[in-house]
N, CA, C and O of each residue as an XYZ file, in Angstrom:
712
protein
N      -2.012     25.046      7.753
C      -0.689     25.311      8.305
C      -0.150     24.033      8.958
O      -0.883     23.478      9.776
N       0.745     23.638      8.755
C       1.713     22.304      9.101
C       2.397     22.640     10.893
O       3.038     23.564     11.394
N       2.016     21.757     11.239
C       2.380     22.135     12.372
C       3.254     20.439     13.297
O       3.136     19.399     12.648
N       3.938     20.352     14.531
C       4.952     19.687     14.338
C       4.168     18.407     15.431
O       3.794     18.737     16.557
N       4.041     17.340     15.055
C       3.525     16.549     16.234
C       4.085     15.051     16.761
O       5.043     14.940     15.996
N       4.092     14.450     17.164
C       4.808     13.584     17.798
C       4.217     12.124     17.637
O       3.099     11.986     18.134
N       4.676     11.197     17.133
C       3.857     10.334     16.856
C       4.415      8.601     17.804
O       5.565      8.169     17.725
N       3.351      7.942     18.561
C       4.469      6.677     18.993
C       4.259      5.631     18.004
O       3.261      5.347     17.341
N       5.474      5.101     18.057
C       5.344      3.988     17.057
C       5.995      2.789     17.889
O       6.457      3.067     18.996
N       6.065      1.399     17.400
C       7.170      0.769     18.204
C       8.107      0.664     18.034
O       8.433      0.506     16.857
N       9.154      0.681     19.074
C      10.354      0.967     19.678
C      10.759      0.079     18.362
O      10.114     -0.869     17.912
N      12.368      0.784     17.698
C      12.901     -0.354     16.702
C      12.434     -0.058     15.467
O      13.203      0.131     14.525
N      11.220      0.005     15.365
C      10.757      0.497     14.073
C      10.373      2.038     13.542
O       9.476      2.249     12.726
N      11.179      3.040     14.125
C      11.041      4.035     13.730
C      11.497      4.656     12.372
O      10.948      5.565     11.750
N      12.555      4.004     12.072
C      12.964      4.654     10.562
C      11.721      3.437      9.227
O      11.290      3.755      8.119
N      11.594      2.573      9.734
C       9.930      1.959      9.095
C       9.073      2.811      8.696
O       8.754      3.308      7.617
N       8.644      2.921     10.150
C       7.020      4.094     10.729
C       7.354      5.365      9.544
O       6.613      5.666      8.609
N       8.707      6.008      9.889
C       8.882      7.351      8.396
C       8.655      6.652      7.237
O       7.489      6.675      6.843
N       9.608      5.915      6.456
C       9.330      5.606      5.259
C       7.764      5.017      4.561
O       7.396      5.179      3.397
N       7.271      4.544      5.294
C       5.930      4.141      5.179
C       5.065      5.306      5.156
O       4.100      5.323      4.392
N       5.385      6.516      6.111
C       4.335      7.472      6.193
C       4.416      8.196      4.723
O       3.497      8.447      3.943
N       6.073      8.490      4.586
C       6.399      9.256      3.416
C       5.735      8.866      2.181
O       5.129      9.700      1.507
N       5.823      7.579      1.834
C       5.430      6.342      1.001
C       3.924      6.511      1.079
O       3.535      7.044      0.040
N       3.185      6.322      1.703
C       1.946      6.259      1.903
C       1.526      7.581      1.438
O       0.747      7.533      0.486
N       1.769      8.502      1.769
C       1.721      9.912      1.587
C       1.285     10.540      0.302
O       0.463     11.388     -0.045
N       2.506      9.492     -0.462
C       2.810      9.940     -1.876
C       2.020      8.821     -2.650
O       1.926      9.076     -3.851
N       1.529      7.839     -2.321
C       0.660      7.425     -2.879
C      -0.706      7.663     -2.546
O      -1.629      7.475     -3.339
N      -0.838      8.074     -1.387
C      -2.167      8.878     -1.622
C      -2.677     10.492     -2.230
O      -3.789     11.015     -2.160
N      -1.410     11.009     -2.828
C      -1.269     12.532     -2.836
C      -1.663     13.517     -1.573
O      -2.388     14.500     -1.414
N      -1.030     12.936     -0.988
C      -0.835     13.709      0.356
C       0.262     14.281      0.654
O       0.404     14.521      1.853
N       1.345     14.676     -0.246
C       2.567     14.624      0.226
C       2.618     16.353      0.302
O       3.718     16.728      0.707
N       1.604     17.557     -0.021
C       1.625     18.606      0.328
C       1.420     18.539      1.711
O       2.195     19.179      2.421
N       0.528     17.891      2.226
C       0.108     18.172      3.512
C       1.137     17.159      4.940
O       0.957     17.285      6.151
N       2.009     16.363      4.357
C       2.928     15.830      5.037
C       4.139     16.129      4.878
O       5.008     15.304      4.596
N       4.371     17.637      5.082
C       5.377     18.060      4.874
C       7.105     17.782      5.379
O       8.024     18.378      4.815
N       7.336     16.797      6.508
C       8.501     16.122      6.624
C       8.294     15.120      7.969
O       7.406     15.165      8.821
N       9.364     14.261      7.855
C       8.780     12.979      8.937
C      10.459     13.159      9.527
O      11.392     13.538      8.819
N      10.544     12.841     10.772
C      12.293     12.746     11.364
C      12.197     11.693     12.295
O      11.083     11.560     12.802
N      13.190     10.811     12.694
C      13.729     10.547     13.707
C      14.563     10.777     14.604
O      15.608     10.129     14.660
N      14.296     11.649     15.394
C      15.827     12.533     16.165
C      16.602     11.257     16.597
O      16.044     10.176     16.790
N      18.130     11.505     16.752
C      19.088     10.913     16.699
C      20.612     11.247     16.958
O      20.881     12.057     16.071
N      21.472     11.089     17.536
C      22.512     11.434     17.698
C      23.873     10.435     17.162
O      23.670      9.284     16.777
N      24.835     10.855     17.186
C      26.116     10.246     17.286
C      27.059     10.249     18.195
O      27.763     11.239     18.394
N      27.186      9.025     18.911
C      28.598      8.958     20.021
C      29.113      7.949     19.303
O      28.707      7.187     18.425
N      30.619      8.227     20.201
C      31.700      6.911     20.137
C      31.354      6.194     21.168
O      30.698      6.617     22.119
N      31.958      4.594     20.975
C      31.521      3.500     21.686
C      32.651      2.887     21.492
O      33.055      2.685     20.347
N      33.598      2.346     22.992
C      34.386      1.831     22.412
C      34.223      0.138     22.784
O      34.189     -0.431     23.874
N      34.134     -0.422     21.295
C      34.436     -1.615     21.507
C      35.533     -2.398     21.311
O      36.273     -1.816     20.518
N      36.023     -3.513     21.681
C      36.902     -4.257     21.927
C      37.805     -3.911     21.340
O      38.338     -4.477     20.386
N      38.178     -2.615     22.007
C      39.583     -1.823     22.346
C      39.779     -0.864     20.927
O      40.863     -0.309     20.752
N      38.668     -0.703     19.925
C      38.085     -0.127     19.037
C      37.102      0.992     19.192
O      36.046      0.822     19.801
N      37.543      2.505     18.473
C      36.399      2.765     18.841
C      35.477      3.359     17.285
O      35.949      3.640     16.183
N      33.946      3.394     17.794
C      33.156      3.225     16.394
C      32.348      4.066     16.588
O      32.029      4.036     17.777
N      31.730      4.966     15.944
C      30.370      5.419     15.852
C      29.550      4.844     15.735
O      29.461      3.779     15.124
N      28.446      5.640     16.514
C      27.099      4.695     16.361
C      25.767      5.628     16.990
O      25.553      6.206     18.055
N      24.971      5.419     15.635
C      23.970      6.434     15.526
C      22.621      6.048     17.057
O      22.151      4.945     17.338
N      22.446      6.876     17.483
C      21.444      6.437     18.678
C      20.204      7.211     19.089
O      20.087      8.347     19.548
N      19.474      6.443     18.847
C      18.009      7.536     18.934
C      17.697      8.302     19.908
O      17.999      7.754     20.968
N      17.079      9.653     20.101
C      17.358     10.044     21.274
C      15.930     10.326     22.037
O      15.720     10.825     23.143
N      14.975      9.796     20.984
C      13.888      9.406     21.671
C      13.166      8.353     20.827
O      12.499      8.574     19.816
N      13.497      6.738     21.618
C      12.953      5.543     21.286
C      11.555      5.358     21.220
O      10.959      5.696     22.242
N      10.887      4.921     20.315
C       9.863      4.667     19.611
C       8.804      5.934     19.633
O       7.615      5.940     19.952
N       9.700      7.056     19.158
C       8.478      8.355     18.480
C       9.047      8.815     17.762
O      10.264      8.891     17.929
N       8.440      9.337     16.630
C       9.117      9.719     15.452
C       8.119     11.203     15.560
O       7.026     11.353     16.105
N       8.842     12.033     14.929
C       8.108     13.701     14.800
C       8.013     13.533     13.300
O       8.786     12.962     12.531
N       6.538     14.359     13.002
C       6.166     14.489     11.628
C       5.897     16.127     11.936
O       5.888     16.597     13.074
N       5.676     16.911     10.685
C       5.531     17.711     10.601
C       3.967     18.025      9.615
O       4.031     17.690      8.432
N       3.468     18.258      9.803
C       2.101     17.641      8.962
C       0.995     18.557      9.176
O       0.870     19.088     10.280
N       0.118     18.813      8.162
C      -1.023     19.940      8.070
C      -2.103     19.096      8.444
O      -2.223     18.138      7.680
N      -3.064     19.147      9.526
C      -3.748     17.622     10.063
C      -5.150     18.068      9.077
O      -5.664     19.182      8.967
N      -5.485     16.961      8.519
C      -6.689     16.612      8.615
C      -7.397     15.370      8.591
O      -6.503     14.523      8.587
N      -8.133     14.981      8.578
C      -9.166     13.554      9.025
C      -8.379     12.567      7.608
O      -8.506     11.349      7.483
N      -7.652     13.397      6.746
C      -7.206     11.921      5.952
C      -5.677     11.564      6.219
O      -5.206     10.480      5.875
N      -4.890     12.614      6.897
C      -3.586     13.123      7.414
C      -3.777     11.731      8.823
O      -3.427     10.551      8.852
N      -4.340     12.437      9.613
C      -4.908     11.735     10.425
C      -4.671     10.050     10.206
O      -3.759      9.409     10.728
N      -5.577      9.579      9.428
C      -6.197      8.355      9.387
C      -5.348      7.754      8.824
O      -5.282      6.548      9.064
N      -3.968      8.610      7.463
C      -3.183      8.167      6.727
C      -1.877      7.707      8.522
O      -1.550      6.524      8.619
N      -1.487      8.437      9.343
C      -0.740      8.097     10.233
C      -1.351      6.714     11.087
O      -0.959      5.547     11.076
N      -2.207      7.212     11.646
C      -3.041      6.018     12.315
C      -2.837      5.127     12.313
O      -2.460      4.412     13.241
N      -3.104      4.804     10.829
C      -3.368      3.221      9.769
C      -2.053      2.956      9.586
O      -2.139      2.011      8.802
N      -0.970      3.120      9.750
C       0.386      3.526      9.414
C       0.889      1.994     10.246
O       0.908      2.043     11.476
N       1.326      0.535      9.493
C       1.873     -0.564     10.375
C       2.941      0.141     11.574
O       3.483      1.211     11.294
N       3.117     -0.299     12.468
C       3.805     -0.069     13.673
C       3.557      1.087     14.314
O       4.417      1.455     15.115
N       2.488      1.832     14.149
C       1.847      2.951     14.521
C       1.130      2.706     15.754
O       0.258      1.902     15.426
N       1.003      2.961     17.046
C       0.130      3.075     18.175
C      -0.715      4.510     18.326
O      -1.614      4.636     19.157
N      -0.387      5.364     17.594
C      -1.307      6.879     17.579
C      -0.365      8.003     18.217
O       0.741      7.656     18.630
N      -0.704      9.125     18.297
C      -0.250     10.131     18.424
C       0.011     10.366     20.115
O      -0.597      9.647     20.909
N       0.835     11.286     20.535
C       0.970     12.019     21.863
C       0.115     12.872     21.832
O       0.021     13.557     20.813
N      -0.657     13.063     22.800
C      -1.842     13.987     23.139
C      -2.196     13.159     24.112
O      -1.579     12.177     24.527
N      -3.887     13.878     24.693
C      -4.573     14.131     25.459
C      -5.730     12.794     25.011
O      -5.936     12.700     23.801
N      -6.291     12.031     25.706
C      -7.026     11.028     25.308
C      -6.376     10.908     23.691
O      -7.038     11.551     22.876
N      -5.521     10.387     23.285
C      -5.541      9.705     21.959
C      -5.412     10.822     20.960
O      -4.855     10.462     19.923
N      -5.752     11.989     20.997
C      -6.667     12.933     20.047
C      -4.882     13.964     19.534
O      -4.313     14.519     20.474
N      -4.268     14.078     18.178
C      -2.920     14.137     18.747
C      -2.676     15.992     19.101
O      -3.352     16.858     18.545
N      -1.935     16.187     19.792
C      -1.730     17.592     20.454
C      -0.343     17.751     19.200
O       0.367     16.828     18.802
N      -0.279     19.142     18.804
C       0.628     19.882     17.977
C       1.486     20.284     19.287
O       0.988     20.434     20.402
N       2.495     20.394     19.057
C       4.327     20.751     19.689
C       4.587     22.100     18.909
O       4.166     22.211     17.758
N       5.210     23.028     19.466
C       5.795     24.207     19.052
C       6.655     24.311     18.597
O       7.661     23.897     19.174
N       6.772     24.979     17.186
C       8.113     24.833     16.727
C       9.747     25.122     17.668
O      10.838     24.616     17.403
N       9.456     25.958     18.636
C      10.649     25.884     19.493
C      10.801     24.277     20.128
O      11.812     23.586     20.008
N       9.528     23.871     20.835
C      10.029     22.882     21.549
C      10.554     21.219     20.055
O      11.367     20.321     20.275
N       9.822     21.391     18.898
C      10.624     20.526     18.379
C      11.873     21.101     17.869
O      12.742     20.237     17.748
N      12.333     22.572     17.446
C      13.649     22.290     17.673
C      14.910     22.388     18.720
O      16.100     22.663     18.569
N      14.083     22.031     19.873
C      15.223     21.376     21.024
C      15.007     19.844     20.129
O      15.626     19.967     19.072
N      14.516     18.831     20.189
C      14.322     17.923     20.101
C      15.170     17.413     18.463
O      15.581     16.268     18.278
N      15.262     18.302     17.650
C      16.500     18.340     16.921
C      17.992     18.855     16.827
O      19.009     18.472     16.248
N      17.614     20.017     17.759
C      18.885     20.375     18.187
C      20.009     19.770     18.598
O      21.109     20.144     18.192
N      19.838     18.649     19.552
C      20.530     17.515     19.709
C      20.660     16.667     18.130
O      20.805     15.492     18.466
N      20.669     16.707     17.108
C      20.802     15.587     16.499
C      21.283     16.415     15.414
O      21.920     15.823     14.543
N      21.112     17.649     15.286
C      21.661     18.813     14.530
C      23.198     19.051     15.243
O      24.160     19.040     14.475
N      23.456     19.280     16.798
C      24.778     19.055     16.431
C      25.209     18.094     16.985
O      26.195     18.159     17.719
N      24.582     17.045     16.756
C      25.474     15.457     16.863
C      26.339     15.948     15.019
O      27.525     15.892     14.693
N      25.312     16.313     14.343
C      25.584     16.010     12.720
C      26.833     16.545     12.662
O      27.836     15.917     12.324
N      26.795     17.830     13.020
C      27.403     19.169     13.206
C      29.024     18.089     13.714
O      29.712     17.626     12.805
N      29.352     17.874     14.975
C      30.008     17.696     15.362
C      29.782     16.132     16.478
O      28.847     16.365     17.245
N      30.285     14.931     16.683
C      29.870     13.878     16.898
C      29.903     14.094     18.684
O      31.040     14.446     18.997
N      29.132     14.000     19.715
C      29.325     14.208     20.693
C      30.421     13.519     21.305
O      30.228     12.321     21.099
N      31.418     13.677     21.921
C      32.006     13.211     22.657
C      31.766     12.070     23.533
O      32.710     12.044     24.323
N      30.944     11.100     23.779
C      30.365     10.312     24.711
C      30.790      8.898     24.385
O      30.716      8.476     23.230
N      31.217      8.190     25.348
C      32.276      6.599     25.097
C      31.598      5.326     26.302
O      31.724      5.241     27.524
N      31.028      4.653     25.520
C      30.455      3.426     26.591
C      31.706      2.543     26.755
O      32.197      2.016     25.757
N      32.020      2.438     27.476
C      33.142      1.674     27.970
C      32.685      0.434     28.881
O      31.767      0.481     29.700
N      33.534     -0.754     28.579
C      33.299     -2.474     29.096
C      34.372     -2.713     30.020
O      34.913     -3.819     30.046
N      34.731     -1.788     30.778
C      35.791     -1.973     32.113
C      35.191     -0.862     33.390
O      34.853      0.300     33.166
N      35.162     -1.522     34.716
C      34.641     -0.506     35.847
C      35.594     -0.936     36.476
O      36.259     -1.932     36.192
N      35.798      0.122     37.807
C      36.436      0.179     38.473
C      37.284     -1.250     39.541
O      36.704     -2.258     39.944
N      38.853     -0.864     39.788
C      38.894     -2.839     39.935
C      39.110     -3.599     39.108
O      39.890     -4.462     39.510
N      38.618     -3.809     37.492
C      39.495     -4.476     36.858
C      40.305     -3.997     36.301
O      40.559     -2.795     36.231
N      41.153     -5.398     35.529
C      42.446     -5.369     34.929
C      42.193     -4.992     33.738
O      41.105     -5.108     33.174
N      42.994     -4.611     33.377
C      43.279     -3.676     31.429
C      44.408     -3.683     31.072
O      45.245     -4.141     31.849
N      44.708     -3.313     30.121
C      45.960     -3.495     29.325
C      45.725     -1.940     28.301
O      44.738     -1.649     27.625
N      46.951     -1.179     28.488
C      47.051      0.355     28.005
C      47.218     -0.010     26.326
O      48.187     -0.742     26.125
N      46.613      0.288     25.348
C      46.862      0.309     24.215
C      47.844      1.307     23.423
O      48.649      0.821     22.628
N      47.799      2.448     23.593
C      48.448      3.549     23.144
C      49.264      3.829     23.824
O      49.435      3.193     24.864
N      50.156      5.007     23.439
C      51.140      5.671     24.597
C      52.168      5.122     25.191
O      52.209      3.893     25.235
N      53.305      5.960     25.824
C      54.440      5.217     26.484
C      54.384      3.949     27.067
O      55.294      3.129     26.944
N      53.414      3.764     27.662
C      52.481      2.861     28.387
C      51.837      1.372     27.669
O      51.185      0.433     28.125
N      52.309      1.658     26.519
C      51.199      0.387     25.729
C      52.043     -0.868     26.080
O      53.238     -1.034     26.326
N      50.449     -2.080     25.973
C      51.281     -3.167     26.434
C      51.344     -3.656     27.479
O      51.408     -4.852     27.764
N      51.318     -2.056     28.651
C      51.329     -2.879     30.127
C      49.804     -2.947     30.413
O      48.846     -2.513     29.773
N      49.898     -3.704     31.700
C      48.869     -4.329     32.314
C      48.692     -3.248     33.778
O      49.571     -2.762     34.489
N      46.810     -3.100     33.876
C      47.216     -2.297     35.175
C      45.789     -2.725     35.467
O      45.053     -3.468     34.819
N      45.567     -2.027     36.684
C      44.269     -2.095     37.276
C      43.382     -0.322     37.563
O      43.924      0.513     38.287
N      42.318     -0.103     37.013
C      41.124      0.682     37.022
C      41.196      1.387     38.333
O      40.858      0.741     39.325
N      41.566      2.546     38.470
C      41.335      3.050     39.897
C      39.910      4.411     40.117
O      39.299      4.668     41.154
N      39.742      5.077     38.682
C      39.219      6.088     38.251
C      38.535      6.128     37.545
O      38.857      5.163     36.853
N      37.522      6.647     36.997
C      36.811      6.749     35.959
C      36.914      8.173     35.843
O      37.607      8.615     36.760
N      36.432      9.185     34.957
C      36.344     10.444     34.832
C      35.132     10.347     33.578
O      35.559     10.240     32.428
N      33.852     10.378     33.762
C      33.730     10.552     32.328
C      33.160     11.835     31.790
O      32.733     11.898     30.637
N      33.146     13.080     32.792
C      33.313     14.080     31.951
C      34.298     14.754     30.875
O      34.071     15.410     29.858
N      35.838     14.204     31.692
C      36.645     14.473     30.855
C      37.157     13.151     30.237
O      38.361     12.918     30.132
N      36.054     12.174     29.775
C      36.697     10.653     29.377
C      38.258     10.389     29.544
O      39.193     10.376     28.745
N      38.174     10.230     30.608
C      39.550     10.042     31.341
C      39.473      8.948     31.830
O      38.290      8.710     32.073
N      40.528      7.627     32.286
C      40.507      6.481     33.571
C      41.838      6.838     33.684
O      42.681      7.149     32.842
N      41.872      6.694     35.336
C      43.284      6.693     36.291
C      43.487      5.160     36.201
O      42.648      4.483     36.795
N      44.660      4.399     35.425
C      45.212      2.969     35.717
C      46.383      3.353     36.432
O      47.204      4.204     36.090
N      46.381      2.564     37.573
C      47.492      1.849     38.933
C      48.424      0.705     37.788
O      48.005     -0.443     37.643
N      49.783      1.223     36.986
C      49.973      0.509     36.261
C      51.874      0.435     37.196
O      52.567      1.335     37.670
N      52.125     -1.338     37.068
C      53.597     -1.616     37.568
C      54.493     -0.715     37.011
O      54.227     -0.594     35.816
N      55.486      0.006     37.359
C      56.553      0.591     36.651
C      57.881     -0.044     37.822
O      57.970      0.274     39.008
N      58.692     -0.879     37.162
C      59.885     -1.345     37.880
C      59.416     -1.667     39.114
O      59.920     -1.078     40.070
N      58.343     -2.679     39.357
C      57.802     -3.300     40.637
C      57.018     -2.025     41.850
O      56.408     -2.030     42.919
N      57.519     -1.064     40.849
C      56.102      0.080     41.875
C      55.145      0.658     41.430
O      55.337      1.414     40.478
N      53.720      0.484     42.002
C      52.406      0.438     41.550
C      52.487      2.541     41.186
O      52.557      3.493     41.964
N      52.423      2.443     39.495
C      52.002      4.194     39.624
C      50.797      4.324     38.951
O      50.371      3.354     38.325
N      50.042      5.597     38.986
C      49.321      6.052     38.716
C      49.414      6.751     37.371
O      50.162      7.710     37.182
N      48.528      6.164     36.339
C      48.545      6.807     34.510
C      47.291      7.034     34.305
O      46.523      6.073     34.272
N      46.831      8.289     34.131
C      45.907      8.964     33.561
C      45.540      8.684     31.964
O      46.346      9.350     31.314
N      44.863      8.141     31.289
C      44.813      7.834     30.496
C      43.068      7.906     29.716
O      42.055      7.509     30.292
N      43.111      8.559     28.201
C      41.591      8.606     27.479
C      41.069      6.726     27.360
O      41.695      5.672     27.250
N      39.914      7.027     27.438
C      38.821      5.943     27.363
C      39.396      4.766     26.434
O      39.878      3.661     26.685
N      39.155      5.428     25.338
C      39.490      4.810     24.271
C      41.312      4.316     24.031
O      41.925      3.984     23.017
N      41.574      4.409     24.913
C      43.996      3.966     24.890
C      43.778      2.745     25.804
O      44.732      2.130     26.280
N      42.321      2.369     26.065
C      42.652      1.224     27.486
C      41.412      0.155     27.345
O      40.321      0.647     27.633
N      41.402     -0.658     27.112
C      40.937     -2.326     26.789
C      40.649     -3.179     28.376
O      41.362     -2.849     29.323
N      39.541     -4.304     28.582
C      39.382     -4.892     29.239
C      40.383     -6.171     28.649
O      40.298     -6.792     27.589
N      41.323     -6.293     29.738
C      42.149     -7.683     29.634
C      41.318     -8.665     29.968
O      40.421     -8.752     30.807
N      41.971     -9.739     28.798
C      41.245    -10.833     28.821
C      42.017    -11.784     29.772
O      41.581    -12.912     30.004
């Protein structure tokens, strides 16, 4: 019975660590008993230079989940595996995960797929200057008073006819002035 376990590998090389296992697998005819390899993963927006982009992000750095029927060649086939450090468990020896608790651990990356999370790294904090991209507003120059990032919101203190007002504005409509 295949059961779900957790494997560390190094950080960076996790989509490696899968293809190699898969690969390895199938050249050893093992590929009944290695029944699927994942890297959980998500999708946010990121906005860069006043752009914004997707970008896939692991949501747990350097472990990859296999799903795998263990035995001493299962085993030894992961082990031996380049960028492999061994399994999560108890002294070294690797401990099986429950299928509920690995699918929390996809659940997140199931509905990243599903739907891209909402989440925006932004290169302006509070205090500096920006310049509004979008909206009635584009063009001017203001200064950062707010952040909001549950509702990816910033409050800019922007001039209107020499008096400082207040524009509520999404993440992504507002740029660090250069």
């Amino acid at each position: 019975m295949a059961r779900w376990y957790i494997i560390h590998a190094y950080s960076g090389f996790e989509n490696k660590v899968k293809e190699s296992i898969l690969s390895e697998a199938e050249r050893m005819g093992l590929s009944q008993l290695v029944e699927d390899v994942q890297v959980p993963h998500e999708t946010v927006t990121e906005v860069k230079r006043g752009k914004k982009v997707q970008v896939e992000r692991k949501t747990m750095p350097g472990y990859v989940l296999a799903k795998l029927a263990m035995n001493d060649d299962v085993y030894h086939l992961v082990k031996n595996t380049p960028k492999v450090t061994g399994f999560l468990g108890a002294s070294g020896k690797p401990q099986a995960i429950s299928e509920a608790e690995a699918a929390r651990y996809f659940g997140a990356a199931e509905a990243a797929a599903a739907e891209p999370r909402k989440q925006i790294n932004i290169d302006y904090e509070i205090g500096d200057q920006v310049k509004v991209l979008d909206g009635p507003f584009a063009s001017f120059n203001g200064i950062v008073e707010e952040l909001d990032f549950d509702k990816n919101r910033v409050k800019v203190s922007v001039s209107i006819f020499g008096r400082a007002t207040p524009v509520e504005l999404d993440f992504e409509h507002v740029e660090l002035s250069k």
